[in-house]
N, C-alpha and C positions, 0 to 999 in steps of 0.2 A: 419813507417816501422815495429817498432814491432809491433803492434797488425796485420798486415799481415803475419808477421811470427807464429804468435799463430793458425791464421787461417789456415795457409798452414802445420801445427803439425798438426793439427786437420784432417785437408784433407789427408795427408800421414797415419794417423791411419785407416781412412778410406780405404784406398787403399791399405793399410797392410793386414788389416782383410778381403775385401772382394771381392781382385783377385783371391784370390787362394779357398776360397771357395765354389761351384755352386750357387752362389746365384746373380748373375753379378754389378759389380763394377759401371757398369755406373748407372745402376737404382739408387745406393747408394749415387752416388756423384752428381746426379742428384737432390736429396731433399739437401745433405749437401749442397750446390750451393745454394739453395732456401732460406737458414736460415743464410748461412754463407757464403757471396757473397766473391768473393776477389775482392777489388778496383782497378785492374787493365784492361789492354787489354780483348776485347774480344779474342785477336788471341793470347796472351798471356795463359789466360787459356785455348784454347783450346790445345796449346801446352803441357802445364804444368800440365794437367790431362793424357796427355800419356807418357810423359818424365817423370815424378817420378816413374813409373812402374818400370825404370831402378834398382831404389835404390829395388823394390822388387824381383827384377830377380837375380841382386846380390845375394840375400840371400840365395835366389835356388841354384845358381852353388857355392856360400861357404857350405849348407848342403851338397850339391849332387855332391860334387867338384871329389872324390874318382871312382863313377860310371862314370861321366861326361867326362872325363878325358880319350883322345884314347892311353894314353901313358901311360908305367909302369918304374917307377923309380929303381925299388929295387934290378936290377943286371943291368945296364949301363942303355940302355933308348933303350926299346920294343915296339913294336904296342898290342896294347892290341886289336886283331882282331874282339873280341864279343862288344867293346865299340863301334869302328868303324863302323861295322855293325848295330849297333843302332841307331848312326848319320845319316847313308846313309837314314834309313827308317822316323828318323825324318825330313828329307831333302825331300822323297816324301812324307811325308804327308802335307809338309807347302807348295806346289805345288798350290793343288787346290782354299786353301784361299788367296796366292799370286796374282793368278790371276784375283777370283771375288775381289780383293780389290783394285787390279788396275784400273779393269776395271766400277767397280760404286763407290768406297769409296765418290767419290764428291756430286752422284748423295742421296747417303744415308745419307749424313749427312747432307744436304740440306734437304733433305724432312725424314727424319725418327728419327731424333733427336728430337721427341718427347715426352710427358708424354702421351700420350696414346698408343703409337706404344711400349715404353720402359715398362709402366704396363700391354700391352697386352700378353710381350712377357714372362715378370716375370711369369703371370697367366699360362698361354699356359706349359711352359715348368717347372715349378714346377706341373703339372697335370701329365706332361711324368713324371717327375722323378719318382714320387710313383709308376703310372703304372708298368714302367719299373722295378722299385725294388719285386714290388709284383709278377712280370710275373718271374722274378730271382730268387724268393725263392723257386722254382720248376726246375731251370734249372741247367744243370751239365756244370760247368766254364771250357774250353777248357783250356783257358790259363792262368798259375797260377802268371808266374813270368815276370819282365819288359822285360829281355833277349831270352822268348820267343815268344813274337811279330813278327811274321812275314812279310814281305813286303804286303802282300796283307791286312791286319787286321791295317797296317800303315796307308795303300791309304783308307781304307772304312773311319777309322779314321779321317783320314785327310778331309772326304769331309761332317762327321757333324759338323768338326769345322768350314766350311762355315758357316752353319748356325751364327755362333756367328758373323756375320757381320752384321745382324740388332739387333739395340741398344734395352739390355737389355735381351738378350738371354744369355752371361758368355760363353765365350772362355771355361773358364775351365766346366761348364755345359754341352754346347755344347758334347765338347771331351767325359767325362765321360758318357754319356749316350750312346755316339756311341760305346762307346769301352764292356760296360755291356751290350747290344743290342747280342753285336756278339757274344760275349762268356770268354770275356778277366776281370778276375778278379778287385776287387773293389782297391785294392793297385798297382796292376796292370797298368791300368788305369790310377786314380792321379798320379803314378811318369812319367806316359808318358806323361801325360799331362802336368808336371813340366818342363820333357827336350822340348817341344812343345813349349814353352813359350819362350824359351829362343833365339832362330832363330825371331820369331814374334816378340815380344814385341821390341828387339833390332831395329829390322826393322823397325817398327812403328814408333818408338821412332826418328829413324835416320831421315827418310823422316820429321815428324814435324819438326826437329829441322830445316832441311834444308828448309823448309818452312817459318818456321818463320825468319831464320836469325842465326849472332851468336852476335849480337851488343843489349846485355842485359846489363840494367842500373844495378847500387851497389841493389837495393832494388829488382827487379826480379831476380839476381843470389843470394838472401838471401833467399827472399822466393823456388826457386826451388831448393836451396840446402836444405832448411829444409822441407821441403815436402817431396825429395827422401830418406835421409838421416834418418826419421821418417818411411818411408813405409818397410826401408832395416831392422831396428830393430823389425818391427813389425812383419814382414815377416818371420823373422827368427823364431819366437815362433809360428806363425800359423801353418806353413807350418809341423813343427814338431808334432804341436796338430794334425793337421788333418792327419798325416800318423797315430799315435796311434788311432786316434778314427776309420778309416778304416779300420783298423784290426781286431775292436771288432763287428763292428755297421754298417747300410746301411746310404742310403742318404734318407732315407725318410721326415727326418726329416727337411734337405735342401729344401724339394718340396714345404712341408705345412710352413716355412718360405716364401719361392718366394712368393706364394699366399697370404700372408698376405700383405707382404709387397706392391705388384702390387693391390690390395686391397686398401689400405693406397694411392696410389700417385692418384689411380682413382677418392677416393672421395675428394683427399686434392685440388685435380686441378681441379674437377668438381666445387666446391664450392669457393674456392680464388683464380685460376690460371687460366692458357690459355689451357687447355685440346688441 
């Protein structure tokens, strides 16, 4: 059992650092998988690579708990009407990916879960992101701040994060690039993406769980306690890097990442793997 719990530390660092990042988690944990198998179920891990997200969503709503939050404490208890109106528009953006995820998740993880479809898309959309950033350093950002997003800048929003429904595209990629597309600032952006996360990921998370069951042996609630409980610490220090680094710097440097990395799983599966 221990050495599965080393490995699912391992795997939680992984999913610390590279949910919240643009660079998508599954390409990531796709190689870590390769090197660093865990001895269990298949339906096990596939569980268990969406359920420890939980521990990194935590982190989000302990940073972002103050923003997040439709209620104000500090003379009886108030509707905070600008938070709630945030909710609402996080609520239609997570619309359109609701339903492309109803309606093919079965059909995509059956046929696109894999290392060429997951390195294609690392390539592909690390090419946008420079584009994108490059086409921005000429454009004047409409909207500066989280709380002026509008419902319609929500729904466009919302429907590039379809896109992150074939594997190795990044949820949080996806988002950001629709959101600097239209006009919506780089800080902007990542914290919508943050509250975005947190409707989905729980969702996701919930259906696996019901999927799999809730009759986990002592050694799989060891392992997925310390995989989530690893992604929640790790999370917390990303998620904080990457708001300071947003401030100062673009994502370009996330793009020519993707690229190498979809680069990296092309030739590793070309040569010892099942492309």
């Amino acid at each position: 059992m221990f050495t599965e719990v080393l490995k699912a530390i391992f795997l939680g660092i992984v999913e610390g650092v590279t949910e919240w990042l643009p660079v998508s988690s599954t390409g990531h944990m796709l190689l870590a998988d390769e090197f660093l198998t865990l001895n269990l179920s298949k339906e096990f891990k596939e569980m268990f690579f969406i359920v420890i997200q939980l521990g990194a969503i935590l982190a989000v709503i302990l940073l972002f708990w103050k923003k997040m939050i439709p209620l104000d404490f500090s003379n009886g208890i108030k509707l905070k009407n600008q938070t709630l109106s945030l909710w609402f528009k996080v609520a239609l953006a997570c619309v359109p990916g609701a339903v492309i995820t109803l309606l093919f998740d079965n059909f995509i993880e059956s046929h696109l879960h894999t290392p060429a479809v997951i390195a294609s898309a690392l390539v592909f959309y690390g090419i946008a992101f420079i584009l994108v950033e490059l086409k921005a350093e000429n454009k004047t950002v409409k909207t500066q701040a989280l709380e002026e997003i509008s419902y319609r800048e929500a729904l466009l929003i919302g429907l590039f994060q379809v896109l992150s429904i074939i594997p190795g595209t990044s949820r949080s990629g996806a988002t950001i690039i629709g959101a600097l597309i239209i006009g919506v600032s780089r800080v902007a952006a990542a914290e919508f993406t943050f509250f975005l996360a947190v409707p989905v990921m729980l969702g996701l998370s919930f259906i696996k769980l019901l999927g799999f069951g809730f009759d986990f042996t002592a050694k799989e609630i060891a392992v997925l306690a310390a995989g989530s409980l690893t992604a929640f610490l790790v999370s917390l220090a990303v998620v904080k890097g990457l708001m300071n680094y947003v401030k100062r710097k673009d994502f370009k440097v996330f793009g020519y990442y993707r690229i190498i990395l979809g680069a990296v799983i092309l030739v590793y599966y070309s040569l010892w793997g099942n492309i």
